[in-house]
C-alpha positions in Angstrom: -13.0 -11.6 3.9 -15.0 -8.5 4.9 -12.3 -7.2 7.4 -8.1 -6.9 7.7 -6.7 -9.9 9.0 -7.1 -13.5 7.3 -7.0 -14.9 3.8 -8.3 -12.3 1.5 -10.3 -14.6 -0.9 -11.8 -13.3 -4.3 -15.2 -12.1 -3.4 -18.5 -11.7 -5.2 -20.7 -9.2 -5.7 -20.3 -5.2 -6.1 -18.5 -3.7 -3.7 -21.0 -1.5 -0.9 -19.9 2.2 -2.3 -20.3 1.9 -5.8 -17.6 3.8 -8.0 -18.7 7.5 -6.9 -16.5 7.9 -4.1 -12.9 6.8 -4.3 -10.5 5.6 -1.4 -6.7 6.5 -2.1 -4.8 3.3 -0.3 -1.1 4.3 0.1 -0.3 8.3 1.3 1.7 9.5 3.3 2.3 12.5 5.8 5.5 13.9 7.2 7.9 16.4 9.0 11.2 16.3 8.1 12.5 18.9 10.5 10.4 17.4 13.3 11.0 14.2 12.6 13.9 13.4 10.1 13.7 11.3 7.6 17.4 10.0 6.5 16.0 8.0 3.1 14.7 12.2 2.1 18.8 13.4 2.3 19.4 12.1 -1.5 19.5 15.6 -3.6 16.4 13.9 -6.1 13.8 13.8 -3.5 14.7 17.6 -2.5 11.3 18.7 -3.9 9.6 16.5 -1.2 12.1 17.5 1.8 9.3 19.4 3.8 5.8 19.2 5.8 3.0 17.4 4.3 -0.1 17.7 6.4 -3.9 16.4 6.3 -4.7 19.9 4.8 -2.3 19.4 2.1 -3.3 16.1 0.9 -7.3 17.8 1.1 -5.9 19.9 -1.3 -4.2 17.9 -3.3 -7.3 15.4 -3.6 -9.9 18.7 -5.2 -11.3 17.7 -8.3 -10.6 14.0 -7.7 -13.2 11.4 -6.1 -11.3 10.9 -3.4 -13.1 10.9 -0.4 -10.8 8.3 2.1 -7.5 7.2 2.4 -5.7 5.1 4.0 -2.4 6.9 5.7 1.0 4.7 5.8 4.1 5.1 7.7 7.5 6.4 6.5 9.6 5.9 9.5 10.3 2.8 10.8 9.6 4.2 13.9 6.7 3.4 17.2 6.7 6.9 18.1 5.6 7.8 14.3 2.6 5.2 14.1 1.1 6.5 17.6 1.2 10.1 15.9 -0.6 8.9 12.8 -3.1 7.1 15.5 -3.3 10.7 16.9 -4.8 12.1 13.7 -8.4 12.8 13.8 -9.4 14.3 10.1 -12.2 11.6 8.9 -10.6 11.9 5.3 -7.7 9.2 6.9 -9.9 6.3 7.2 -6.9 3.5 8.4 -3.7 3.3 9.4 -0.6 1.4 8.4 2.1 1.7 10.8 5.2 0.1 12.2 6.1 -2.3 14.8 9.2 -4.4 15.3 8.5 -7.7 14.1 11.6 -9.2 15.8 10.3 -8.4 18.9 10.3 -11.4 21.1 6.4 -12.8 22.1 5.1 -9.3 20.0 2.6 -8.2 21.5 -0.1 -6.0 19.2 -3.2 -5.8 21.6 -2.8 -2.2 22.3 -3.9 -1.4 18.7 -7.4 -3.0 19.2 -10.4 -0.3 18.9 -7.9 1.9 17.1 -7.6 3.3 13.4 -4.7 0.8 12.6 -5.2 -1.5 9.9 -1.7 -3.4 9.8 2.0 -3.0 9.6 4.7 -2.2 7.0 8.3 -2.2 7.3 11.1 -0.9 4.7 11.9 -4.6 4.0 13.7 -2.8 0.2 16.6 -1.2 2.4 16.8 -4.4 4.3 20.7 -5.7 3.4 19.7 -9.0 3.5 17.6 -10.2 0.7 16.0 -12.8 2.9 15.3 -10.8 5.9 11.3 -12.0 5.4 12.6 -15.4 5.9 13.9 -15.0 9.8 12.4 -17.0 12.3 12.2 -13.8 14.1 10.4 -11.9 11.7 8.2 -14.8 10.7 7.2 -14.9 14.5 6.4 -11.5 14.3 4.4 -11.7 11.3 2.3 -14.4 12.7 1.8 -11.6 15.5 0.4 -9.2 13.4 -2.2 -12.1 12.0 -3.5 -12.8 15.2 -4.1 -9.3 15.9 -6.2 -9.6 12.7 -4.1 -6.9 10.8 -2.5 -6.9 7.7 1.4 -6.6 6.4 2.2 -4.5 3.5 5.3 -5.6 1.5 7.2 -3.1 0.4 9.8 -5.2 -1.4 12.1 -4.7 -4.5 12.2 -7.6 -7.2 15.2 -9.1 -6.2 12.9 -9.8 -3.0 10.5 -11.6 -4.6 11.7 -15.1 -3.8 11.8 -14.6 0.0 8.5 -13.0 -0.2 7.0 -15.7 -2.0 8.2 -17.8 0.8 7.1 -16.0 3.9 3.8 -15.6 2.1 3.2 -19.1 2.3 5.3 -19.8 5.2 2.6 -17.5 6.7 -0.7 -18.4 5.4 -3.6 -17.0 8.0 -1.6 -13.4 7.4 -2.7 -10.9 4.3 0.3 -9.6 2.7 -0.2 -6.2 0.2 2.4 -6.0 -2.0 3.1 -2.1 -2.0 3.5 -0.2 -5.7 3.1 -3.7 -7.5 6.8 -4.4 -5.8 8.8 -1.8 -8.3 9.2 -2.8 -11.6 11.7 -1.1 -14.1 9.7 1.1 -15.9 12.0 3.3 -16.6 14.0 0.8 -18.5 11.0 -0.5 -20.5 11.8 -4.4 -19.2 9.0 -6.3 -18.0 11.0 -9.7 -17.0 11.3 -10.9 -14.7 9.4 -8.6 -12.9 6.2 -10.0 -14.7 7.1 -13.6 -14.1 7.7 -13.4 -9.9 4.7 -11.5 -9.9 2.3 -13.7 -11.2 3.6 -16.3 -8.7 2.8 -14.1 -5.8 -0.5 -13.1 -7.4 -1.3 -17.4 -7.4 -1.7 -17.2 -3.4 -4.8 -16.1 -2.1 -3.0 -13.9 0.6 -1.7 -11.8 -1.2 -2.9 -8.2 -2.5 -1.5 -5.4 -4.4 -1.3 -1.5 -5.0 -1.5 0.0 -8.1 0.4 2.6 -6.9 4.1 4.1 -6.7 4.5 3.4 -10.7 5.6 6.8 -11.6 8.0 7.0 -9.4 9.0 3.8 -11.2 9.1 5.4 -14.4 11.2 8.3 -15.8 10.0 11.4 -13.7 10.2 14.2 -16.2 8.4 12.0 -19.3 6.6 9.1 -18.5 3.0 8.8 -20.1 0.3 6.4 -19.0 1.4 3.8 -22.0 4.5 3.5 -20.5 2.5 2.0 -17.1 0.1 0.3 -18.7 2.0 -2.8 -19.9 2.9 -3.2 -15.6 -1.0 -2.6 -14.8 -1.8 -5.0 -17.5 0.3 -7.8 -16.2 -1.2 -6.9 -12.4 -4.5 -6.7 -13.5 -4.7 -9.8 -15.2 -2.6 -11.6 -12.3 -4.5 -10.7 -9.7 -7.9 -9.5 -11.0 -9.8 -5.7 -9.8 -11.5 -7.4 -6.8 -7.3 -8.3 -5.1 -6.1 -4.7 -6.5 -6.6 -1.1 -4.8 -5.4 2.1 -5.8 -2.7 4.1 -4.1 -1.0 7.6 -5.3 1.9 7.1 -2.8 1.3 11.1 -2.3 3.7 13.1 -1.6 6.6 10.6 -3.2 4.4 11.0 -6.2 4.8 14.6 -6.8 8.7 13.8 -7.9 6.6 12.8 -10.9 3.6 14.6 -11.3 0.8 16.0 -9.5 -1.4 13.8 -7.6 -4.5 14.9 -10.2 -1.8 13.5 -12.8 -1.3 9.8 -10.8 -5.1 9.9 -10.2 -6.2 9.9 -13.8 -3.5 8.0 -14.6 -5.3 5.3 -12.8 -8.2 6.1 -14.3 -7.2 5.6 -18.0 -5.1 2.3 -16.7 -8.7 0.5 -15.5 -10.9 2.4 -18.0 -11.5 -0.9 -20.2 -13.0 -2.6 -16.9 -16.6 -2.6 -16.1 -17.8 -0.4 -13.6 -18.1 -2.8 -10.8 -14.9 -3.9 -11.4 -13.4 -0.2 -11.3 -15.4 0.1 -8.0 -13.1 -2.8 -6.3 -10.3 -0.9 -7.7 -11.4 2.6 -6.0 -12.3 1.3 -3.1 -13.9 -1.8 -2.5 -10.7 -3.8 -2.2 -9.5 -1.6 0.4 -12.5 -1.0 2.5 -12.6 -5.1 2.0 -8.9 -6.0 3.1 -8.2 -3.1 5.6 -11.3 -3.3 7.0 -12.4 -0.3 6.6 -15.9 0.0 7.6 -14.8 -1.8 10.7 -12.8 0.7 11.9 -15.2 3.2 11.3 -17.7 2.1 13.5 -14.9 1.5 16.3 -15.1 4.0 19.1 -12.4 6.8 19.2 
């Protein structure tokens, strides 16, 4: 499917692009003292407890290939997603944002024309482990589909059953599972983390990041051999053409530099051909956000 929205099927082809220019699918940008962030107050993620702007992340991306990203929200908050809208720097190519899914008869029409590309909410700090399943939420998740936007999942493993459900309790919707939904690199396991993903990867709605894995790691010493046995598993669940990479900038830096996370990617899909690399840098994205589409929409 060539734009966000719908059933993202496994296409054919190269994607339009090529491998020269790379689109980073999971940032973010923030404010603390503006706009606090309560999940920033733990004394770890001190190091990332101040502004991050569009120059920043221009900075941060020299000497990469990174020429587009797509920006995603931090607060689950409407008054945040209207000032990521706001944005004009042409490096942010789309938009995830937030809306209220148990909103009753949501209503997602204002979006249209705009950068937004679909919805996320912190469903991992969600107390109940099968908040996806809610009739509410479901309704609102059917919402975003006919608005033709996507859902990111940003989901812990323990949340993989009630994902698994709402993903096919919610067919017409894509669903993009955020940072391959967190496994435990740190502890070197692999089940069942491998084992619930491979299940979500079987339904061809659902997407992933490969993205957020150092952060999943341990920050001071991980190396790119302790990811690779998670991008392995991904990669062969879900294939280059339903995977796109993310840096999940500035939560990275806890771990390394984005230049680090970035050729860290690069040595994870360096045994792939370079079409399939291409689907991986970009094509995926520009495929399931829609990117191209909302680059020729008017400002």
């Amino acid at each position: 499917m060539a734009a966000a929205g719908g059933v993202a099927h496994l296409p054919h082809g190269v994607p339009r692009g090529g491998a020269l220019n790379h689109v980073d699918a999971h940032h973010h940008l923030w404010h603390p003292a503006a706009h606090p962030q309560p999940w920033l107050d733990q004394p770890a993620l001190a190091p990332v407890r101040r502004p991050f702007t569009v120059r920043d992340l221009r900075l941060a991306t020299l000497g990469t290939r990174v020429t587009r990203t797509v920006l995603v929200q931090a607060l689950g908050s409407a008054v945040e997603t209207e000032q990521l809208l706001a944005l004009s720097d042409p490096l942010v190519a789309g938009v995830v944002g937030w809306a209220d899914l148990t909103t009753p008869e949501l209503d997602l029409t204002r979006f249209r024309g705009t950068r937004l590309v679909g919805f996320r909410h912190g469903v991992q700090s969600e107390p109940d482990p099968r908040w996806l399943c809610r009739p509410d939420v479901r309704a609102g998740l059917r919402a975003v589909a006919a608005a033709g936007l996507t859902f990111d999942l940003l989901i812990r493993p323990v949340q993989f059953t009630a994902a698994l459900d709402t993903v096919r309790a919610v067919p017409e919707l894509t669903f993009v599972l955020d940072h391959l939904g967190k496994p435990p690199i740190a502890s070197g396991e692999v089940e069942p983390w491998a084992s619930r993903l491979r299940l979500l990867a079987r339904e061809p709605n659902v997407v992933a990041k490969l993205s957020g894995l150092v952060t999943e790691a341990s920050w001071p010493q991980w190396t790119v051999a302790d990811l690779r046995p998670y991008a392995d598993v991904a990669l062969a669940s879900f294939g280059p053409s339903r995977l796109m990479y993310g840096s999940d900038w500035p939560v990275c830096l806890l771990a390394g530099t984005y230049g680090q996370v970035h050729s860290a990617a690069d040595a994870l899909t360096a045994h792939l051909t370079a079409a399939e690399r291409s689907w991986v840098f970009g094509g995926t994205a520009e495929r399931v956000y829609g990117l191209s589409r909302v680059a020729e929409s008017p400002p």
